[in-house]
C-alpha positions in Angstrom: -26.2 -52.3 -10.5 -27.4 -52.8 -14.4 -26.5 -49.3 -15.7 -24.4 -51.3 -18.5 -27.2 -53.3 -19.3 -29.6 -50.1 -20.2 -29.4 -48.5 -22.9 -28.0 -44.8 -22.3 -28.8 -41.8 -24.8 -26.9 -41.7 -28.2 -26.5 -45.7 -27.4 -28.3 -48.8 -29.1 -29.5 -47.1 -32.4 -31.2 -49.3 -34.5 -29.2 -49.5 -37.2 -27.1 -52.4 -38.7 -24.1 -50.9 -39.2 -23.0 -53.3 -42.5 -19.9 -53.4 -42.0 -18.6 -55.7 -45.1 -21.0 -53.4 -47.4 -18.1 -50.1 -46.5 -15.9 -52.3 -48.9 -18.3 -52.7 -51.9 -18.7 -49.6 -53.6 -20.2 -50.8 -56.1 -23.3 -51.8 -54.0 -22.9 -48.5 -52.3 -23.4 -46.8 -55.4 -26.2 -48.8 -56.4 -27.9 -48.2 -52.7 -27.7 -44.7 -53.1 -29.6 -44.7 -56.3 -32.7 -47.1 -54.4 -35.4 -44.7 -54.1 -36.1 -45.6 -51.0 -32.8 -44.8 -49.6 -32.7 -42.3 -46.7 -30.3 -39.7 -46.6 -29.6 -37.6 -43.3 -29.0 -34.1 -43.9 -26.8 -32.2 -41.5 -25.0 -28.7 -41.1 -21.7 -27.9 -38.8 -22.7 -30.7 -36.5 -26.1 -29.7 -36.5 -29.5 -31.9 -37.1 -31.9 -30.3 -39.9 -35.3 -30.1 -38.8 -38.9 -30.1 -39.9 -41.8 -29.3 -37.6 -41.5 -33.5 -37.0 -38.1 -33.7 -35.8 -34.9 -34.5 -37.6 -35.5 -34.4 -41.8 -35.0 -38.0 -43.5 -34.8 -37.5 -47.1 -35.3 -40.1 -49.8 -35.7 -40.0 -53.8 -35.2 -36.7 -55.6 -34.3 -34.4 -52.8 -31.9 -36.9 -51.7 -30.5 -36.8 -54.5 -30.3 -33.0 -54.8 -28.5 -32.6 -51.3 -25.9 -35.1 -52.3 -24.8 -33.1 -55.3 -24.2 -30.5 -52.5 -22.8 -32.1 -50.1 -19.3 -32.1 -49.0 -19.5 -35.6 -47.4 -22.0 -38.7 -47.9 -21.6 -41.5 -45.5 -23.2 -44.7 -45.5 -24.4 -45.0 -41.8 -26.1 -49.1 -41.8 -29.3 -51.1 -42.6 -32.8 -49.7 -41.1 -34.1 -53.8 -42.6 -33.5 -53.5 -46.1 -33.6 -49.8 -46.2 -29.9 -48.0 -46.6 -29.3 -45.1 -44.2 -26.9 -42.1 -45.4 -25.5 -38.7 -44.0 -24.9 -35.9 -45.7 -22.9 -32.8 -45.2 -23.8 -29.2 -45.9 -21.4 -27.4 -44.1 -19.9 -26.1 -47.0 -23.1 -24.0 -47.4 -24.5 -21.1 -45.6 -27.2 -22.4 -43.0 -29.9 -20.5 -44.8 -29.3 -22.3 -48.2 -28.4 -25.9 -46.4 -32.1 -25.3 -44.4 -33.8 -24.6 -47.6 -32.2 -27.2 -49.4 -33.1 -29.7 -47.0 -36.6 -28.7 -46.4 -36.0 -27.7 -42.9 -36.9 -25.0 -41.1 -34.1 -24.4 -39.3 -30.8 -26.2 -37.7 -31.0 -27.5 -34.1 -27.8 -29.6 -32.0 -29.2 -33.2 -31.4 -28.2 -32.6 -27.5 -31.1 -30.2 -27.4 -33.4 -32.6 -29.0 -32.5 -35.8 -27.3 -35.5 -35.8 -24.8 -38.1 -35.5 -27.8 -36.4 -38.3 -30.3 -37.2 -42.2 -29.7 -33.2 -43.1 -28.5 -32.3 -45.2 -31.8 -33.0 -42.1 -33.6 -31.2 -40.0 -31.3 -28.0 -42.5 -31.6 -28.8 -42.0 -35.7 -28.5 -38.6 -35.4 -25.3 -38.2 -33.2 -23.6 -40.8 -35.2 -24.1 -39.2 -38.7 -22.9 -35.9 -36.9 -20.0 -37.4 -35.6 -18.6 -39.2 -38.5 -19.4 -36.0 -40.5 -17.4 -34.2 -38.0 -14.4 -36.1 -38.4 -13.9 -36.0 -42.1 -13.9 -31.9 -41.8 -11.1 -32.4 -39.2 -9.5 -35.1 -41.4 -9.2 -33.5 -44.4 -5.3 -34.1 -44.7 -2.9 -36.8 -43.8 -0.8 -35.8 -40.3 2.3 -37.9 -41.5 2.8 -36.2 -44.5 0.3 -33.3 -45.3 -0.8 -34.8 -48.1 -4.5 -34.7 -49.2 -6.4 -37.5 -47.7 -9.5 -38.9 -50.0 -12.5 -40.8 -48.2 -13.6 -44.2 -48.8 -15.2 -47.3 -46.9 -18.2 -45.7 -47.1 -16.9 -43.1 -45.2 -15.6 -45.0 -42.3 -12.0 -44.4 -43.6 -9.8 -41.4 -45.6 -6.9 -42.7 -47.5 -3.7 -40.2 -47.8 -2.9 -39.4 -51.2 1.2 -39.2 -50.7 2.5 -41.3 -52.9 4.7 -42.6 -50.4 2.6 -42.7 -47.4 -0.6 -44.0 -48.5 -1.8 -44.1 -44.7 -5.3 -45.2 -44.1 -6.8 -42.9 -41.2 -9.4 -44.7 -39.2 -12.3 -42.1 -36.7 -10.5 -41.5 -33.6 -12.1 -42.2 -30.4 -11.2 -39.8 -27.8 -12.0 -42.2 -24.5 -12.9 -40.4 -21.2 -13.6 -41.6 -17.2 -16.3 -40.2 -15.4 -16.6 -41.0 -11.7 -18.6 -41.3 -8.9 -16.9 -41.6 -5.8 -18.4 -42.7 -2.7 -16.8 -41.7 0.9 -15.8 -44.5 3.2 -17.9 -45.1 6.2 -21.5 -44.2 6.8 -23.2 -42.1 6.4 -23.1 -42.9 1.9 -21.6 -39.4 0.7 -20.7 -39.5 -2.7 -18.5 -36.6 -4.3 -19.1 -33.9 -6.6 -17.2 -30.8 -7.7 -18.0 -27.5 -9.4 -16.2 -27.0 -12.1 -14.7 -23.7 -14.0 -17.0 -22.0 -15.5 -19.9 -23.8 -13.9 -22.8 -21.6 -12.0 -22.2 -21.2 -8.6 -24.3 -23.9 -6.9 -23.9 -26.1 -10.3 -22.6 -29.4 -8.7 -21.6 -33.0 -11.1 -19.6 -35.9 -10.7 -15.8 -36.1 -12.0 -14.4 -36.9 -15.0 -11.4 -36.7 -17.5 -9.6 -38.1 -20.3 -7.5 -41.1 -21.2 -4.0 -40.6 -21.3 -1.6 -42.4 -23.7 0.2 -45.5 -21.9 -2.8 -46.4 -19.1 -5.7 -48.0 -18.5 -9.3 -47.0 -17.6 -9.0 -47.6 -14.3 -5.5 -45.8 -14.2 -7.2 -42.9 -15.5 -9.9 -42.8 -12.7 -6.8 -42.8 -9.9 -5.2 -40.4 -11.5 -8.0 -37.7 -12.1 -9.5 -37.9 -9.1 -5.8 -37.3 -7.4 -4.9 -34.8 -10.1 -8.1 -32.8 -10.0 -9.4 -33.5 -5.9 -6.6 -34.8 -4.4 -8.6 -37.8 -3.3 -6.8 -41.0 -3.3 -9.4 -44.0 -4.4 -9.9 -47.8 -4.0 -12.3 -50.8 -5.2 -12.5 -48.9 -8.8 -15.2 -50.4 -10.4 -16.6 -50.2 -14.1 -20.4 -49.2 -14.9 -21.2 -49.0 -17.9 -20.2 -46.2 -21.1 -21.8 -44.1 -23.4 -21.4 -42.7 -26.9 -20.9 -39.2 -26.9 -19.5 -37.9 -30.3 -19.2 -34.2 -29.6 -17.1 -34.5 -31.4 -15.4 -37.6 -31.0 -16.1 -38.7 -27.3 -16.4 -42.1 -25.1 -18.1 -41.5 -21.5 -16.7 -44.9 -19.3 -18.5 -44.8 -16.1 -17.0 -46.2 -13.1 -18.0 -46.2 -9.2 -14.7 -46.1 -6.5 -14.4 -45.7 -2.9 -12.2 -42.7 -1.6 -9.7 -43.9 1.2 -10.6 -40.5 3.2 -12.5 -37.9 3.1 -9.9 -35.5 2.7 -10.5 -33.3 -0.6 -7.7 -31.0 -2.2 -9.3 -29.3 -5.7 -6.2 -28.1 -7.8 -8.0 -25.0 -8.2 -8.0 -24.9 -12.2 -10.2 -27.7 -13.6 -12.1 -27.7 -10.4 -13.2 -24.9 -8.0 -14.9 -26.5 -5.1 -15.7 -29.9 -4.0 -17.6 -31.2 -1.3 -19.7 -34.7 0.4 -23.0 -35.2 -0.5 -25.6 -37.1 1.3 -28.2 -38.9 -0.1 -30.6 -36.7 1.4 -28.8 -33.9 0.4 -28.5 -34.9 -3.5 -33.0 -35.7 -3.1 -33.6 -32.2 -1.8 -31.6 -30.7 -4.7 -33.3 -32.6 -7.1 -36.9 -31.9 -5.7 -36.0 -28.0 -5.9 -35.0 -28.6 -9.2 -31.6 -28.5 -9.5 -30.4 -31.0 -11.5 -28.4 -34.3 -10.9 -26.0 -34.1 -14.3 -27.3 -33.9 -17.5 -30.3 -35.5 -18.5 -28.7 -37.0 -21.6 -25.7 -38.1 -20.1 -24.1 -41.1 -18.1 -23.5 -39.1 -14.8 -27.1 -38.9 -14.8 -27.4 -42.7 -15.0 -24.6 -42.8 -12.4 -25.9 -40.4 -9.7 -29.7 -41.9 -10.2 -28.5 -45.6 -9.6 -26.4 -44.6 -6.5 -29.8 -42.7 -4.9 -32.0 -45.6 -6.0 -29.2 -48.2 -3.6 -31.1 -46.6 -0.1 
């Protein structure tokens, strides 16, 4: 299987990120001011859009949304060309539309399929940095103000005896398919609370503190089906900043086919056949989300027979 070799959505953006520039501000500055800068307007997690797609902004109406904006971070390189985001949450979504020369705000996860993937991994990116400096307005040590810098890629607490630099957390998650020992292939998938009756997808859960990855996948599969696993192997993984997210795919092998849901996280779970997962597709009925690893993982697993 190659699914870590292909790019998934949100993934590969073509950006340089420029790392070494986040500690020059002076050269920031300076970028800022080229007039052929872009800037990347956003609102509350939300891409600005024209009747093209996402708005890019460069010269004089860059320059007016930054005087707006709550946050401006410096996302990389598109060649010579600087690449910013900026934030105008602070304003009501009528004026931060108008000021942008949108028409209107839309969530890049309902845009995904229309966008070339680098500017989809642009977009999600910008919104999730932007995110974080909303949520990381004070220090959690000492409740001090916390002041950004780094181009954005770091907040500094303001205490003066604390000082703690606070770095974008990733919030790592598993997502699983399992396969059934013995033939015929089955693999597993649960409906979840608050999913449509007949909505069907592939496990997953988050990273606890003190294990590893593949920890994580024993556990949650126990915890949430009750199904012991074996031969847990690694896939690939996926951005997925809303708001702060890492999708790591994994395939494992259950060592029965007894399935216990816990009845909270997960309300039914049941075998799937290859057949089975062909005909749902054909009627329509989707295999995970089009945007989204278990997609990747469920399409790769059909494609073996």
């Amino acid at each position: 299987m190659d699914t870590a070799e292909r790019v998934l959505a949100y993934g590969g953006g073509w950006l340089d990120r420029a790392g070494l520039l986040r500690t020059d501000p002076t050269r920031l500055t300076a970028l800022l001011a080229e007039p052929t800068t872009v800037l990347v307007p956003m609102w509350r997690d939300r891409c600005l859009v024209d009747g093209h797609g996402p708005v890019r902004l460069s010269a004089d109406r860059a320059a007016l949304v930054r005087s707006a904006a709550s946050d401006t971070v410096f996302l990389g390189l598109d060649a010579e060309v600087a690449v910013f985001a900026a934030d105008l949450s602070a304003l009501p979504e009528a004026s931060a539309v108008e000021m942008a020369g949108a028409v209107r705000s839309v969530d890049v996860r309902a845009l995904v399929g229309r966008l070339e993937p680098g500017d989809a991994a642009v977009q999600a990116y910008g919104r999730g940095l932007l995110h974080w400096h909303r949520q990381q307005r004070f220090c959690g040590t000492c409740g001090s103000p916390a002041v950004a810098g780094g181009g954005g890629h770091l907040r500094t607490c303001t205490g003066a005896e604390c000082a703690r630099l606070l770095f974008p957390r990733i919030e790592p998650a598993i997502i699983v398919l399992v396969e059934a020992p013995g033939r015929p292939g089955r693999c597993l998938l649960a409906r979840h609370a608050g999913a449509a009756e007949d909505a069907y997808s592939t496990l997953a859960g988050f990273v606890e503190v003190g294990e590893s990855l593949e920890d994580a996948v024993r556990r949650e599969m126990a915890e949430e089906a009750g199904v012991t696993v074996t031969d847990v192997t690694y896939q690939g993984s996926q951005a997925w900043p809303f708001p702060a997210g890492l999708m790591v795919g994994f395939r494992a092998t259950a060592t029965s086919e007894e399935i216990r849901v816990d009845g909270e996280e997960l309300l039914e779970a049941r075998w799937f056949t290859r057949a089975e997962l062909r005909e749902r597709a054909a009627s329509g009925r989707p295999l995970g989300r089009v945007d989204a690893i278990d997609h990747r993982l469920l399409a790769d697993w059909l494609a073996e027979s």
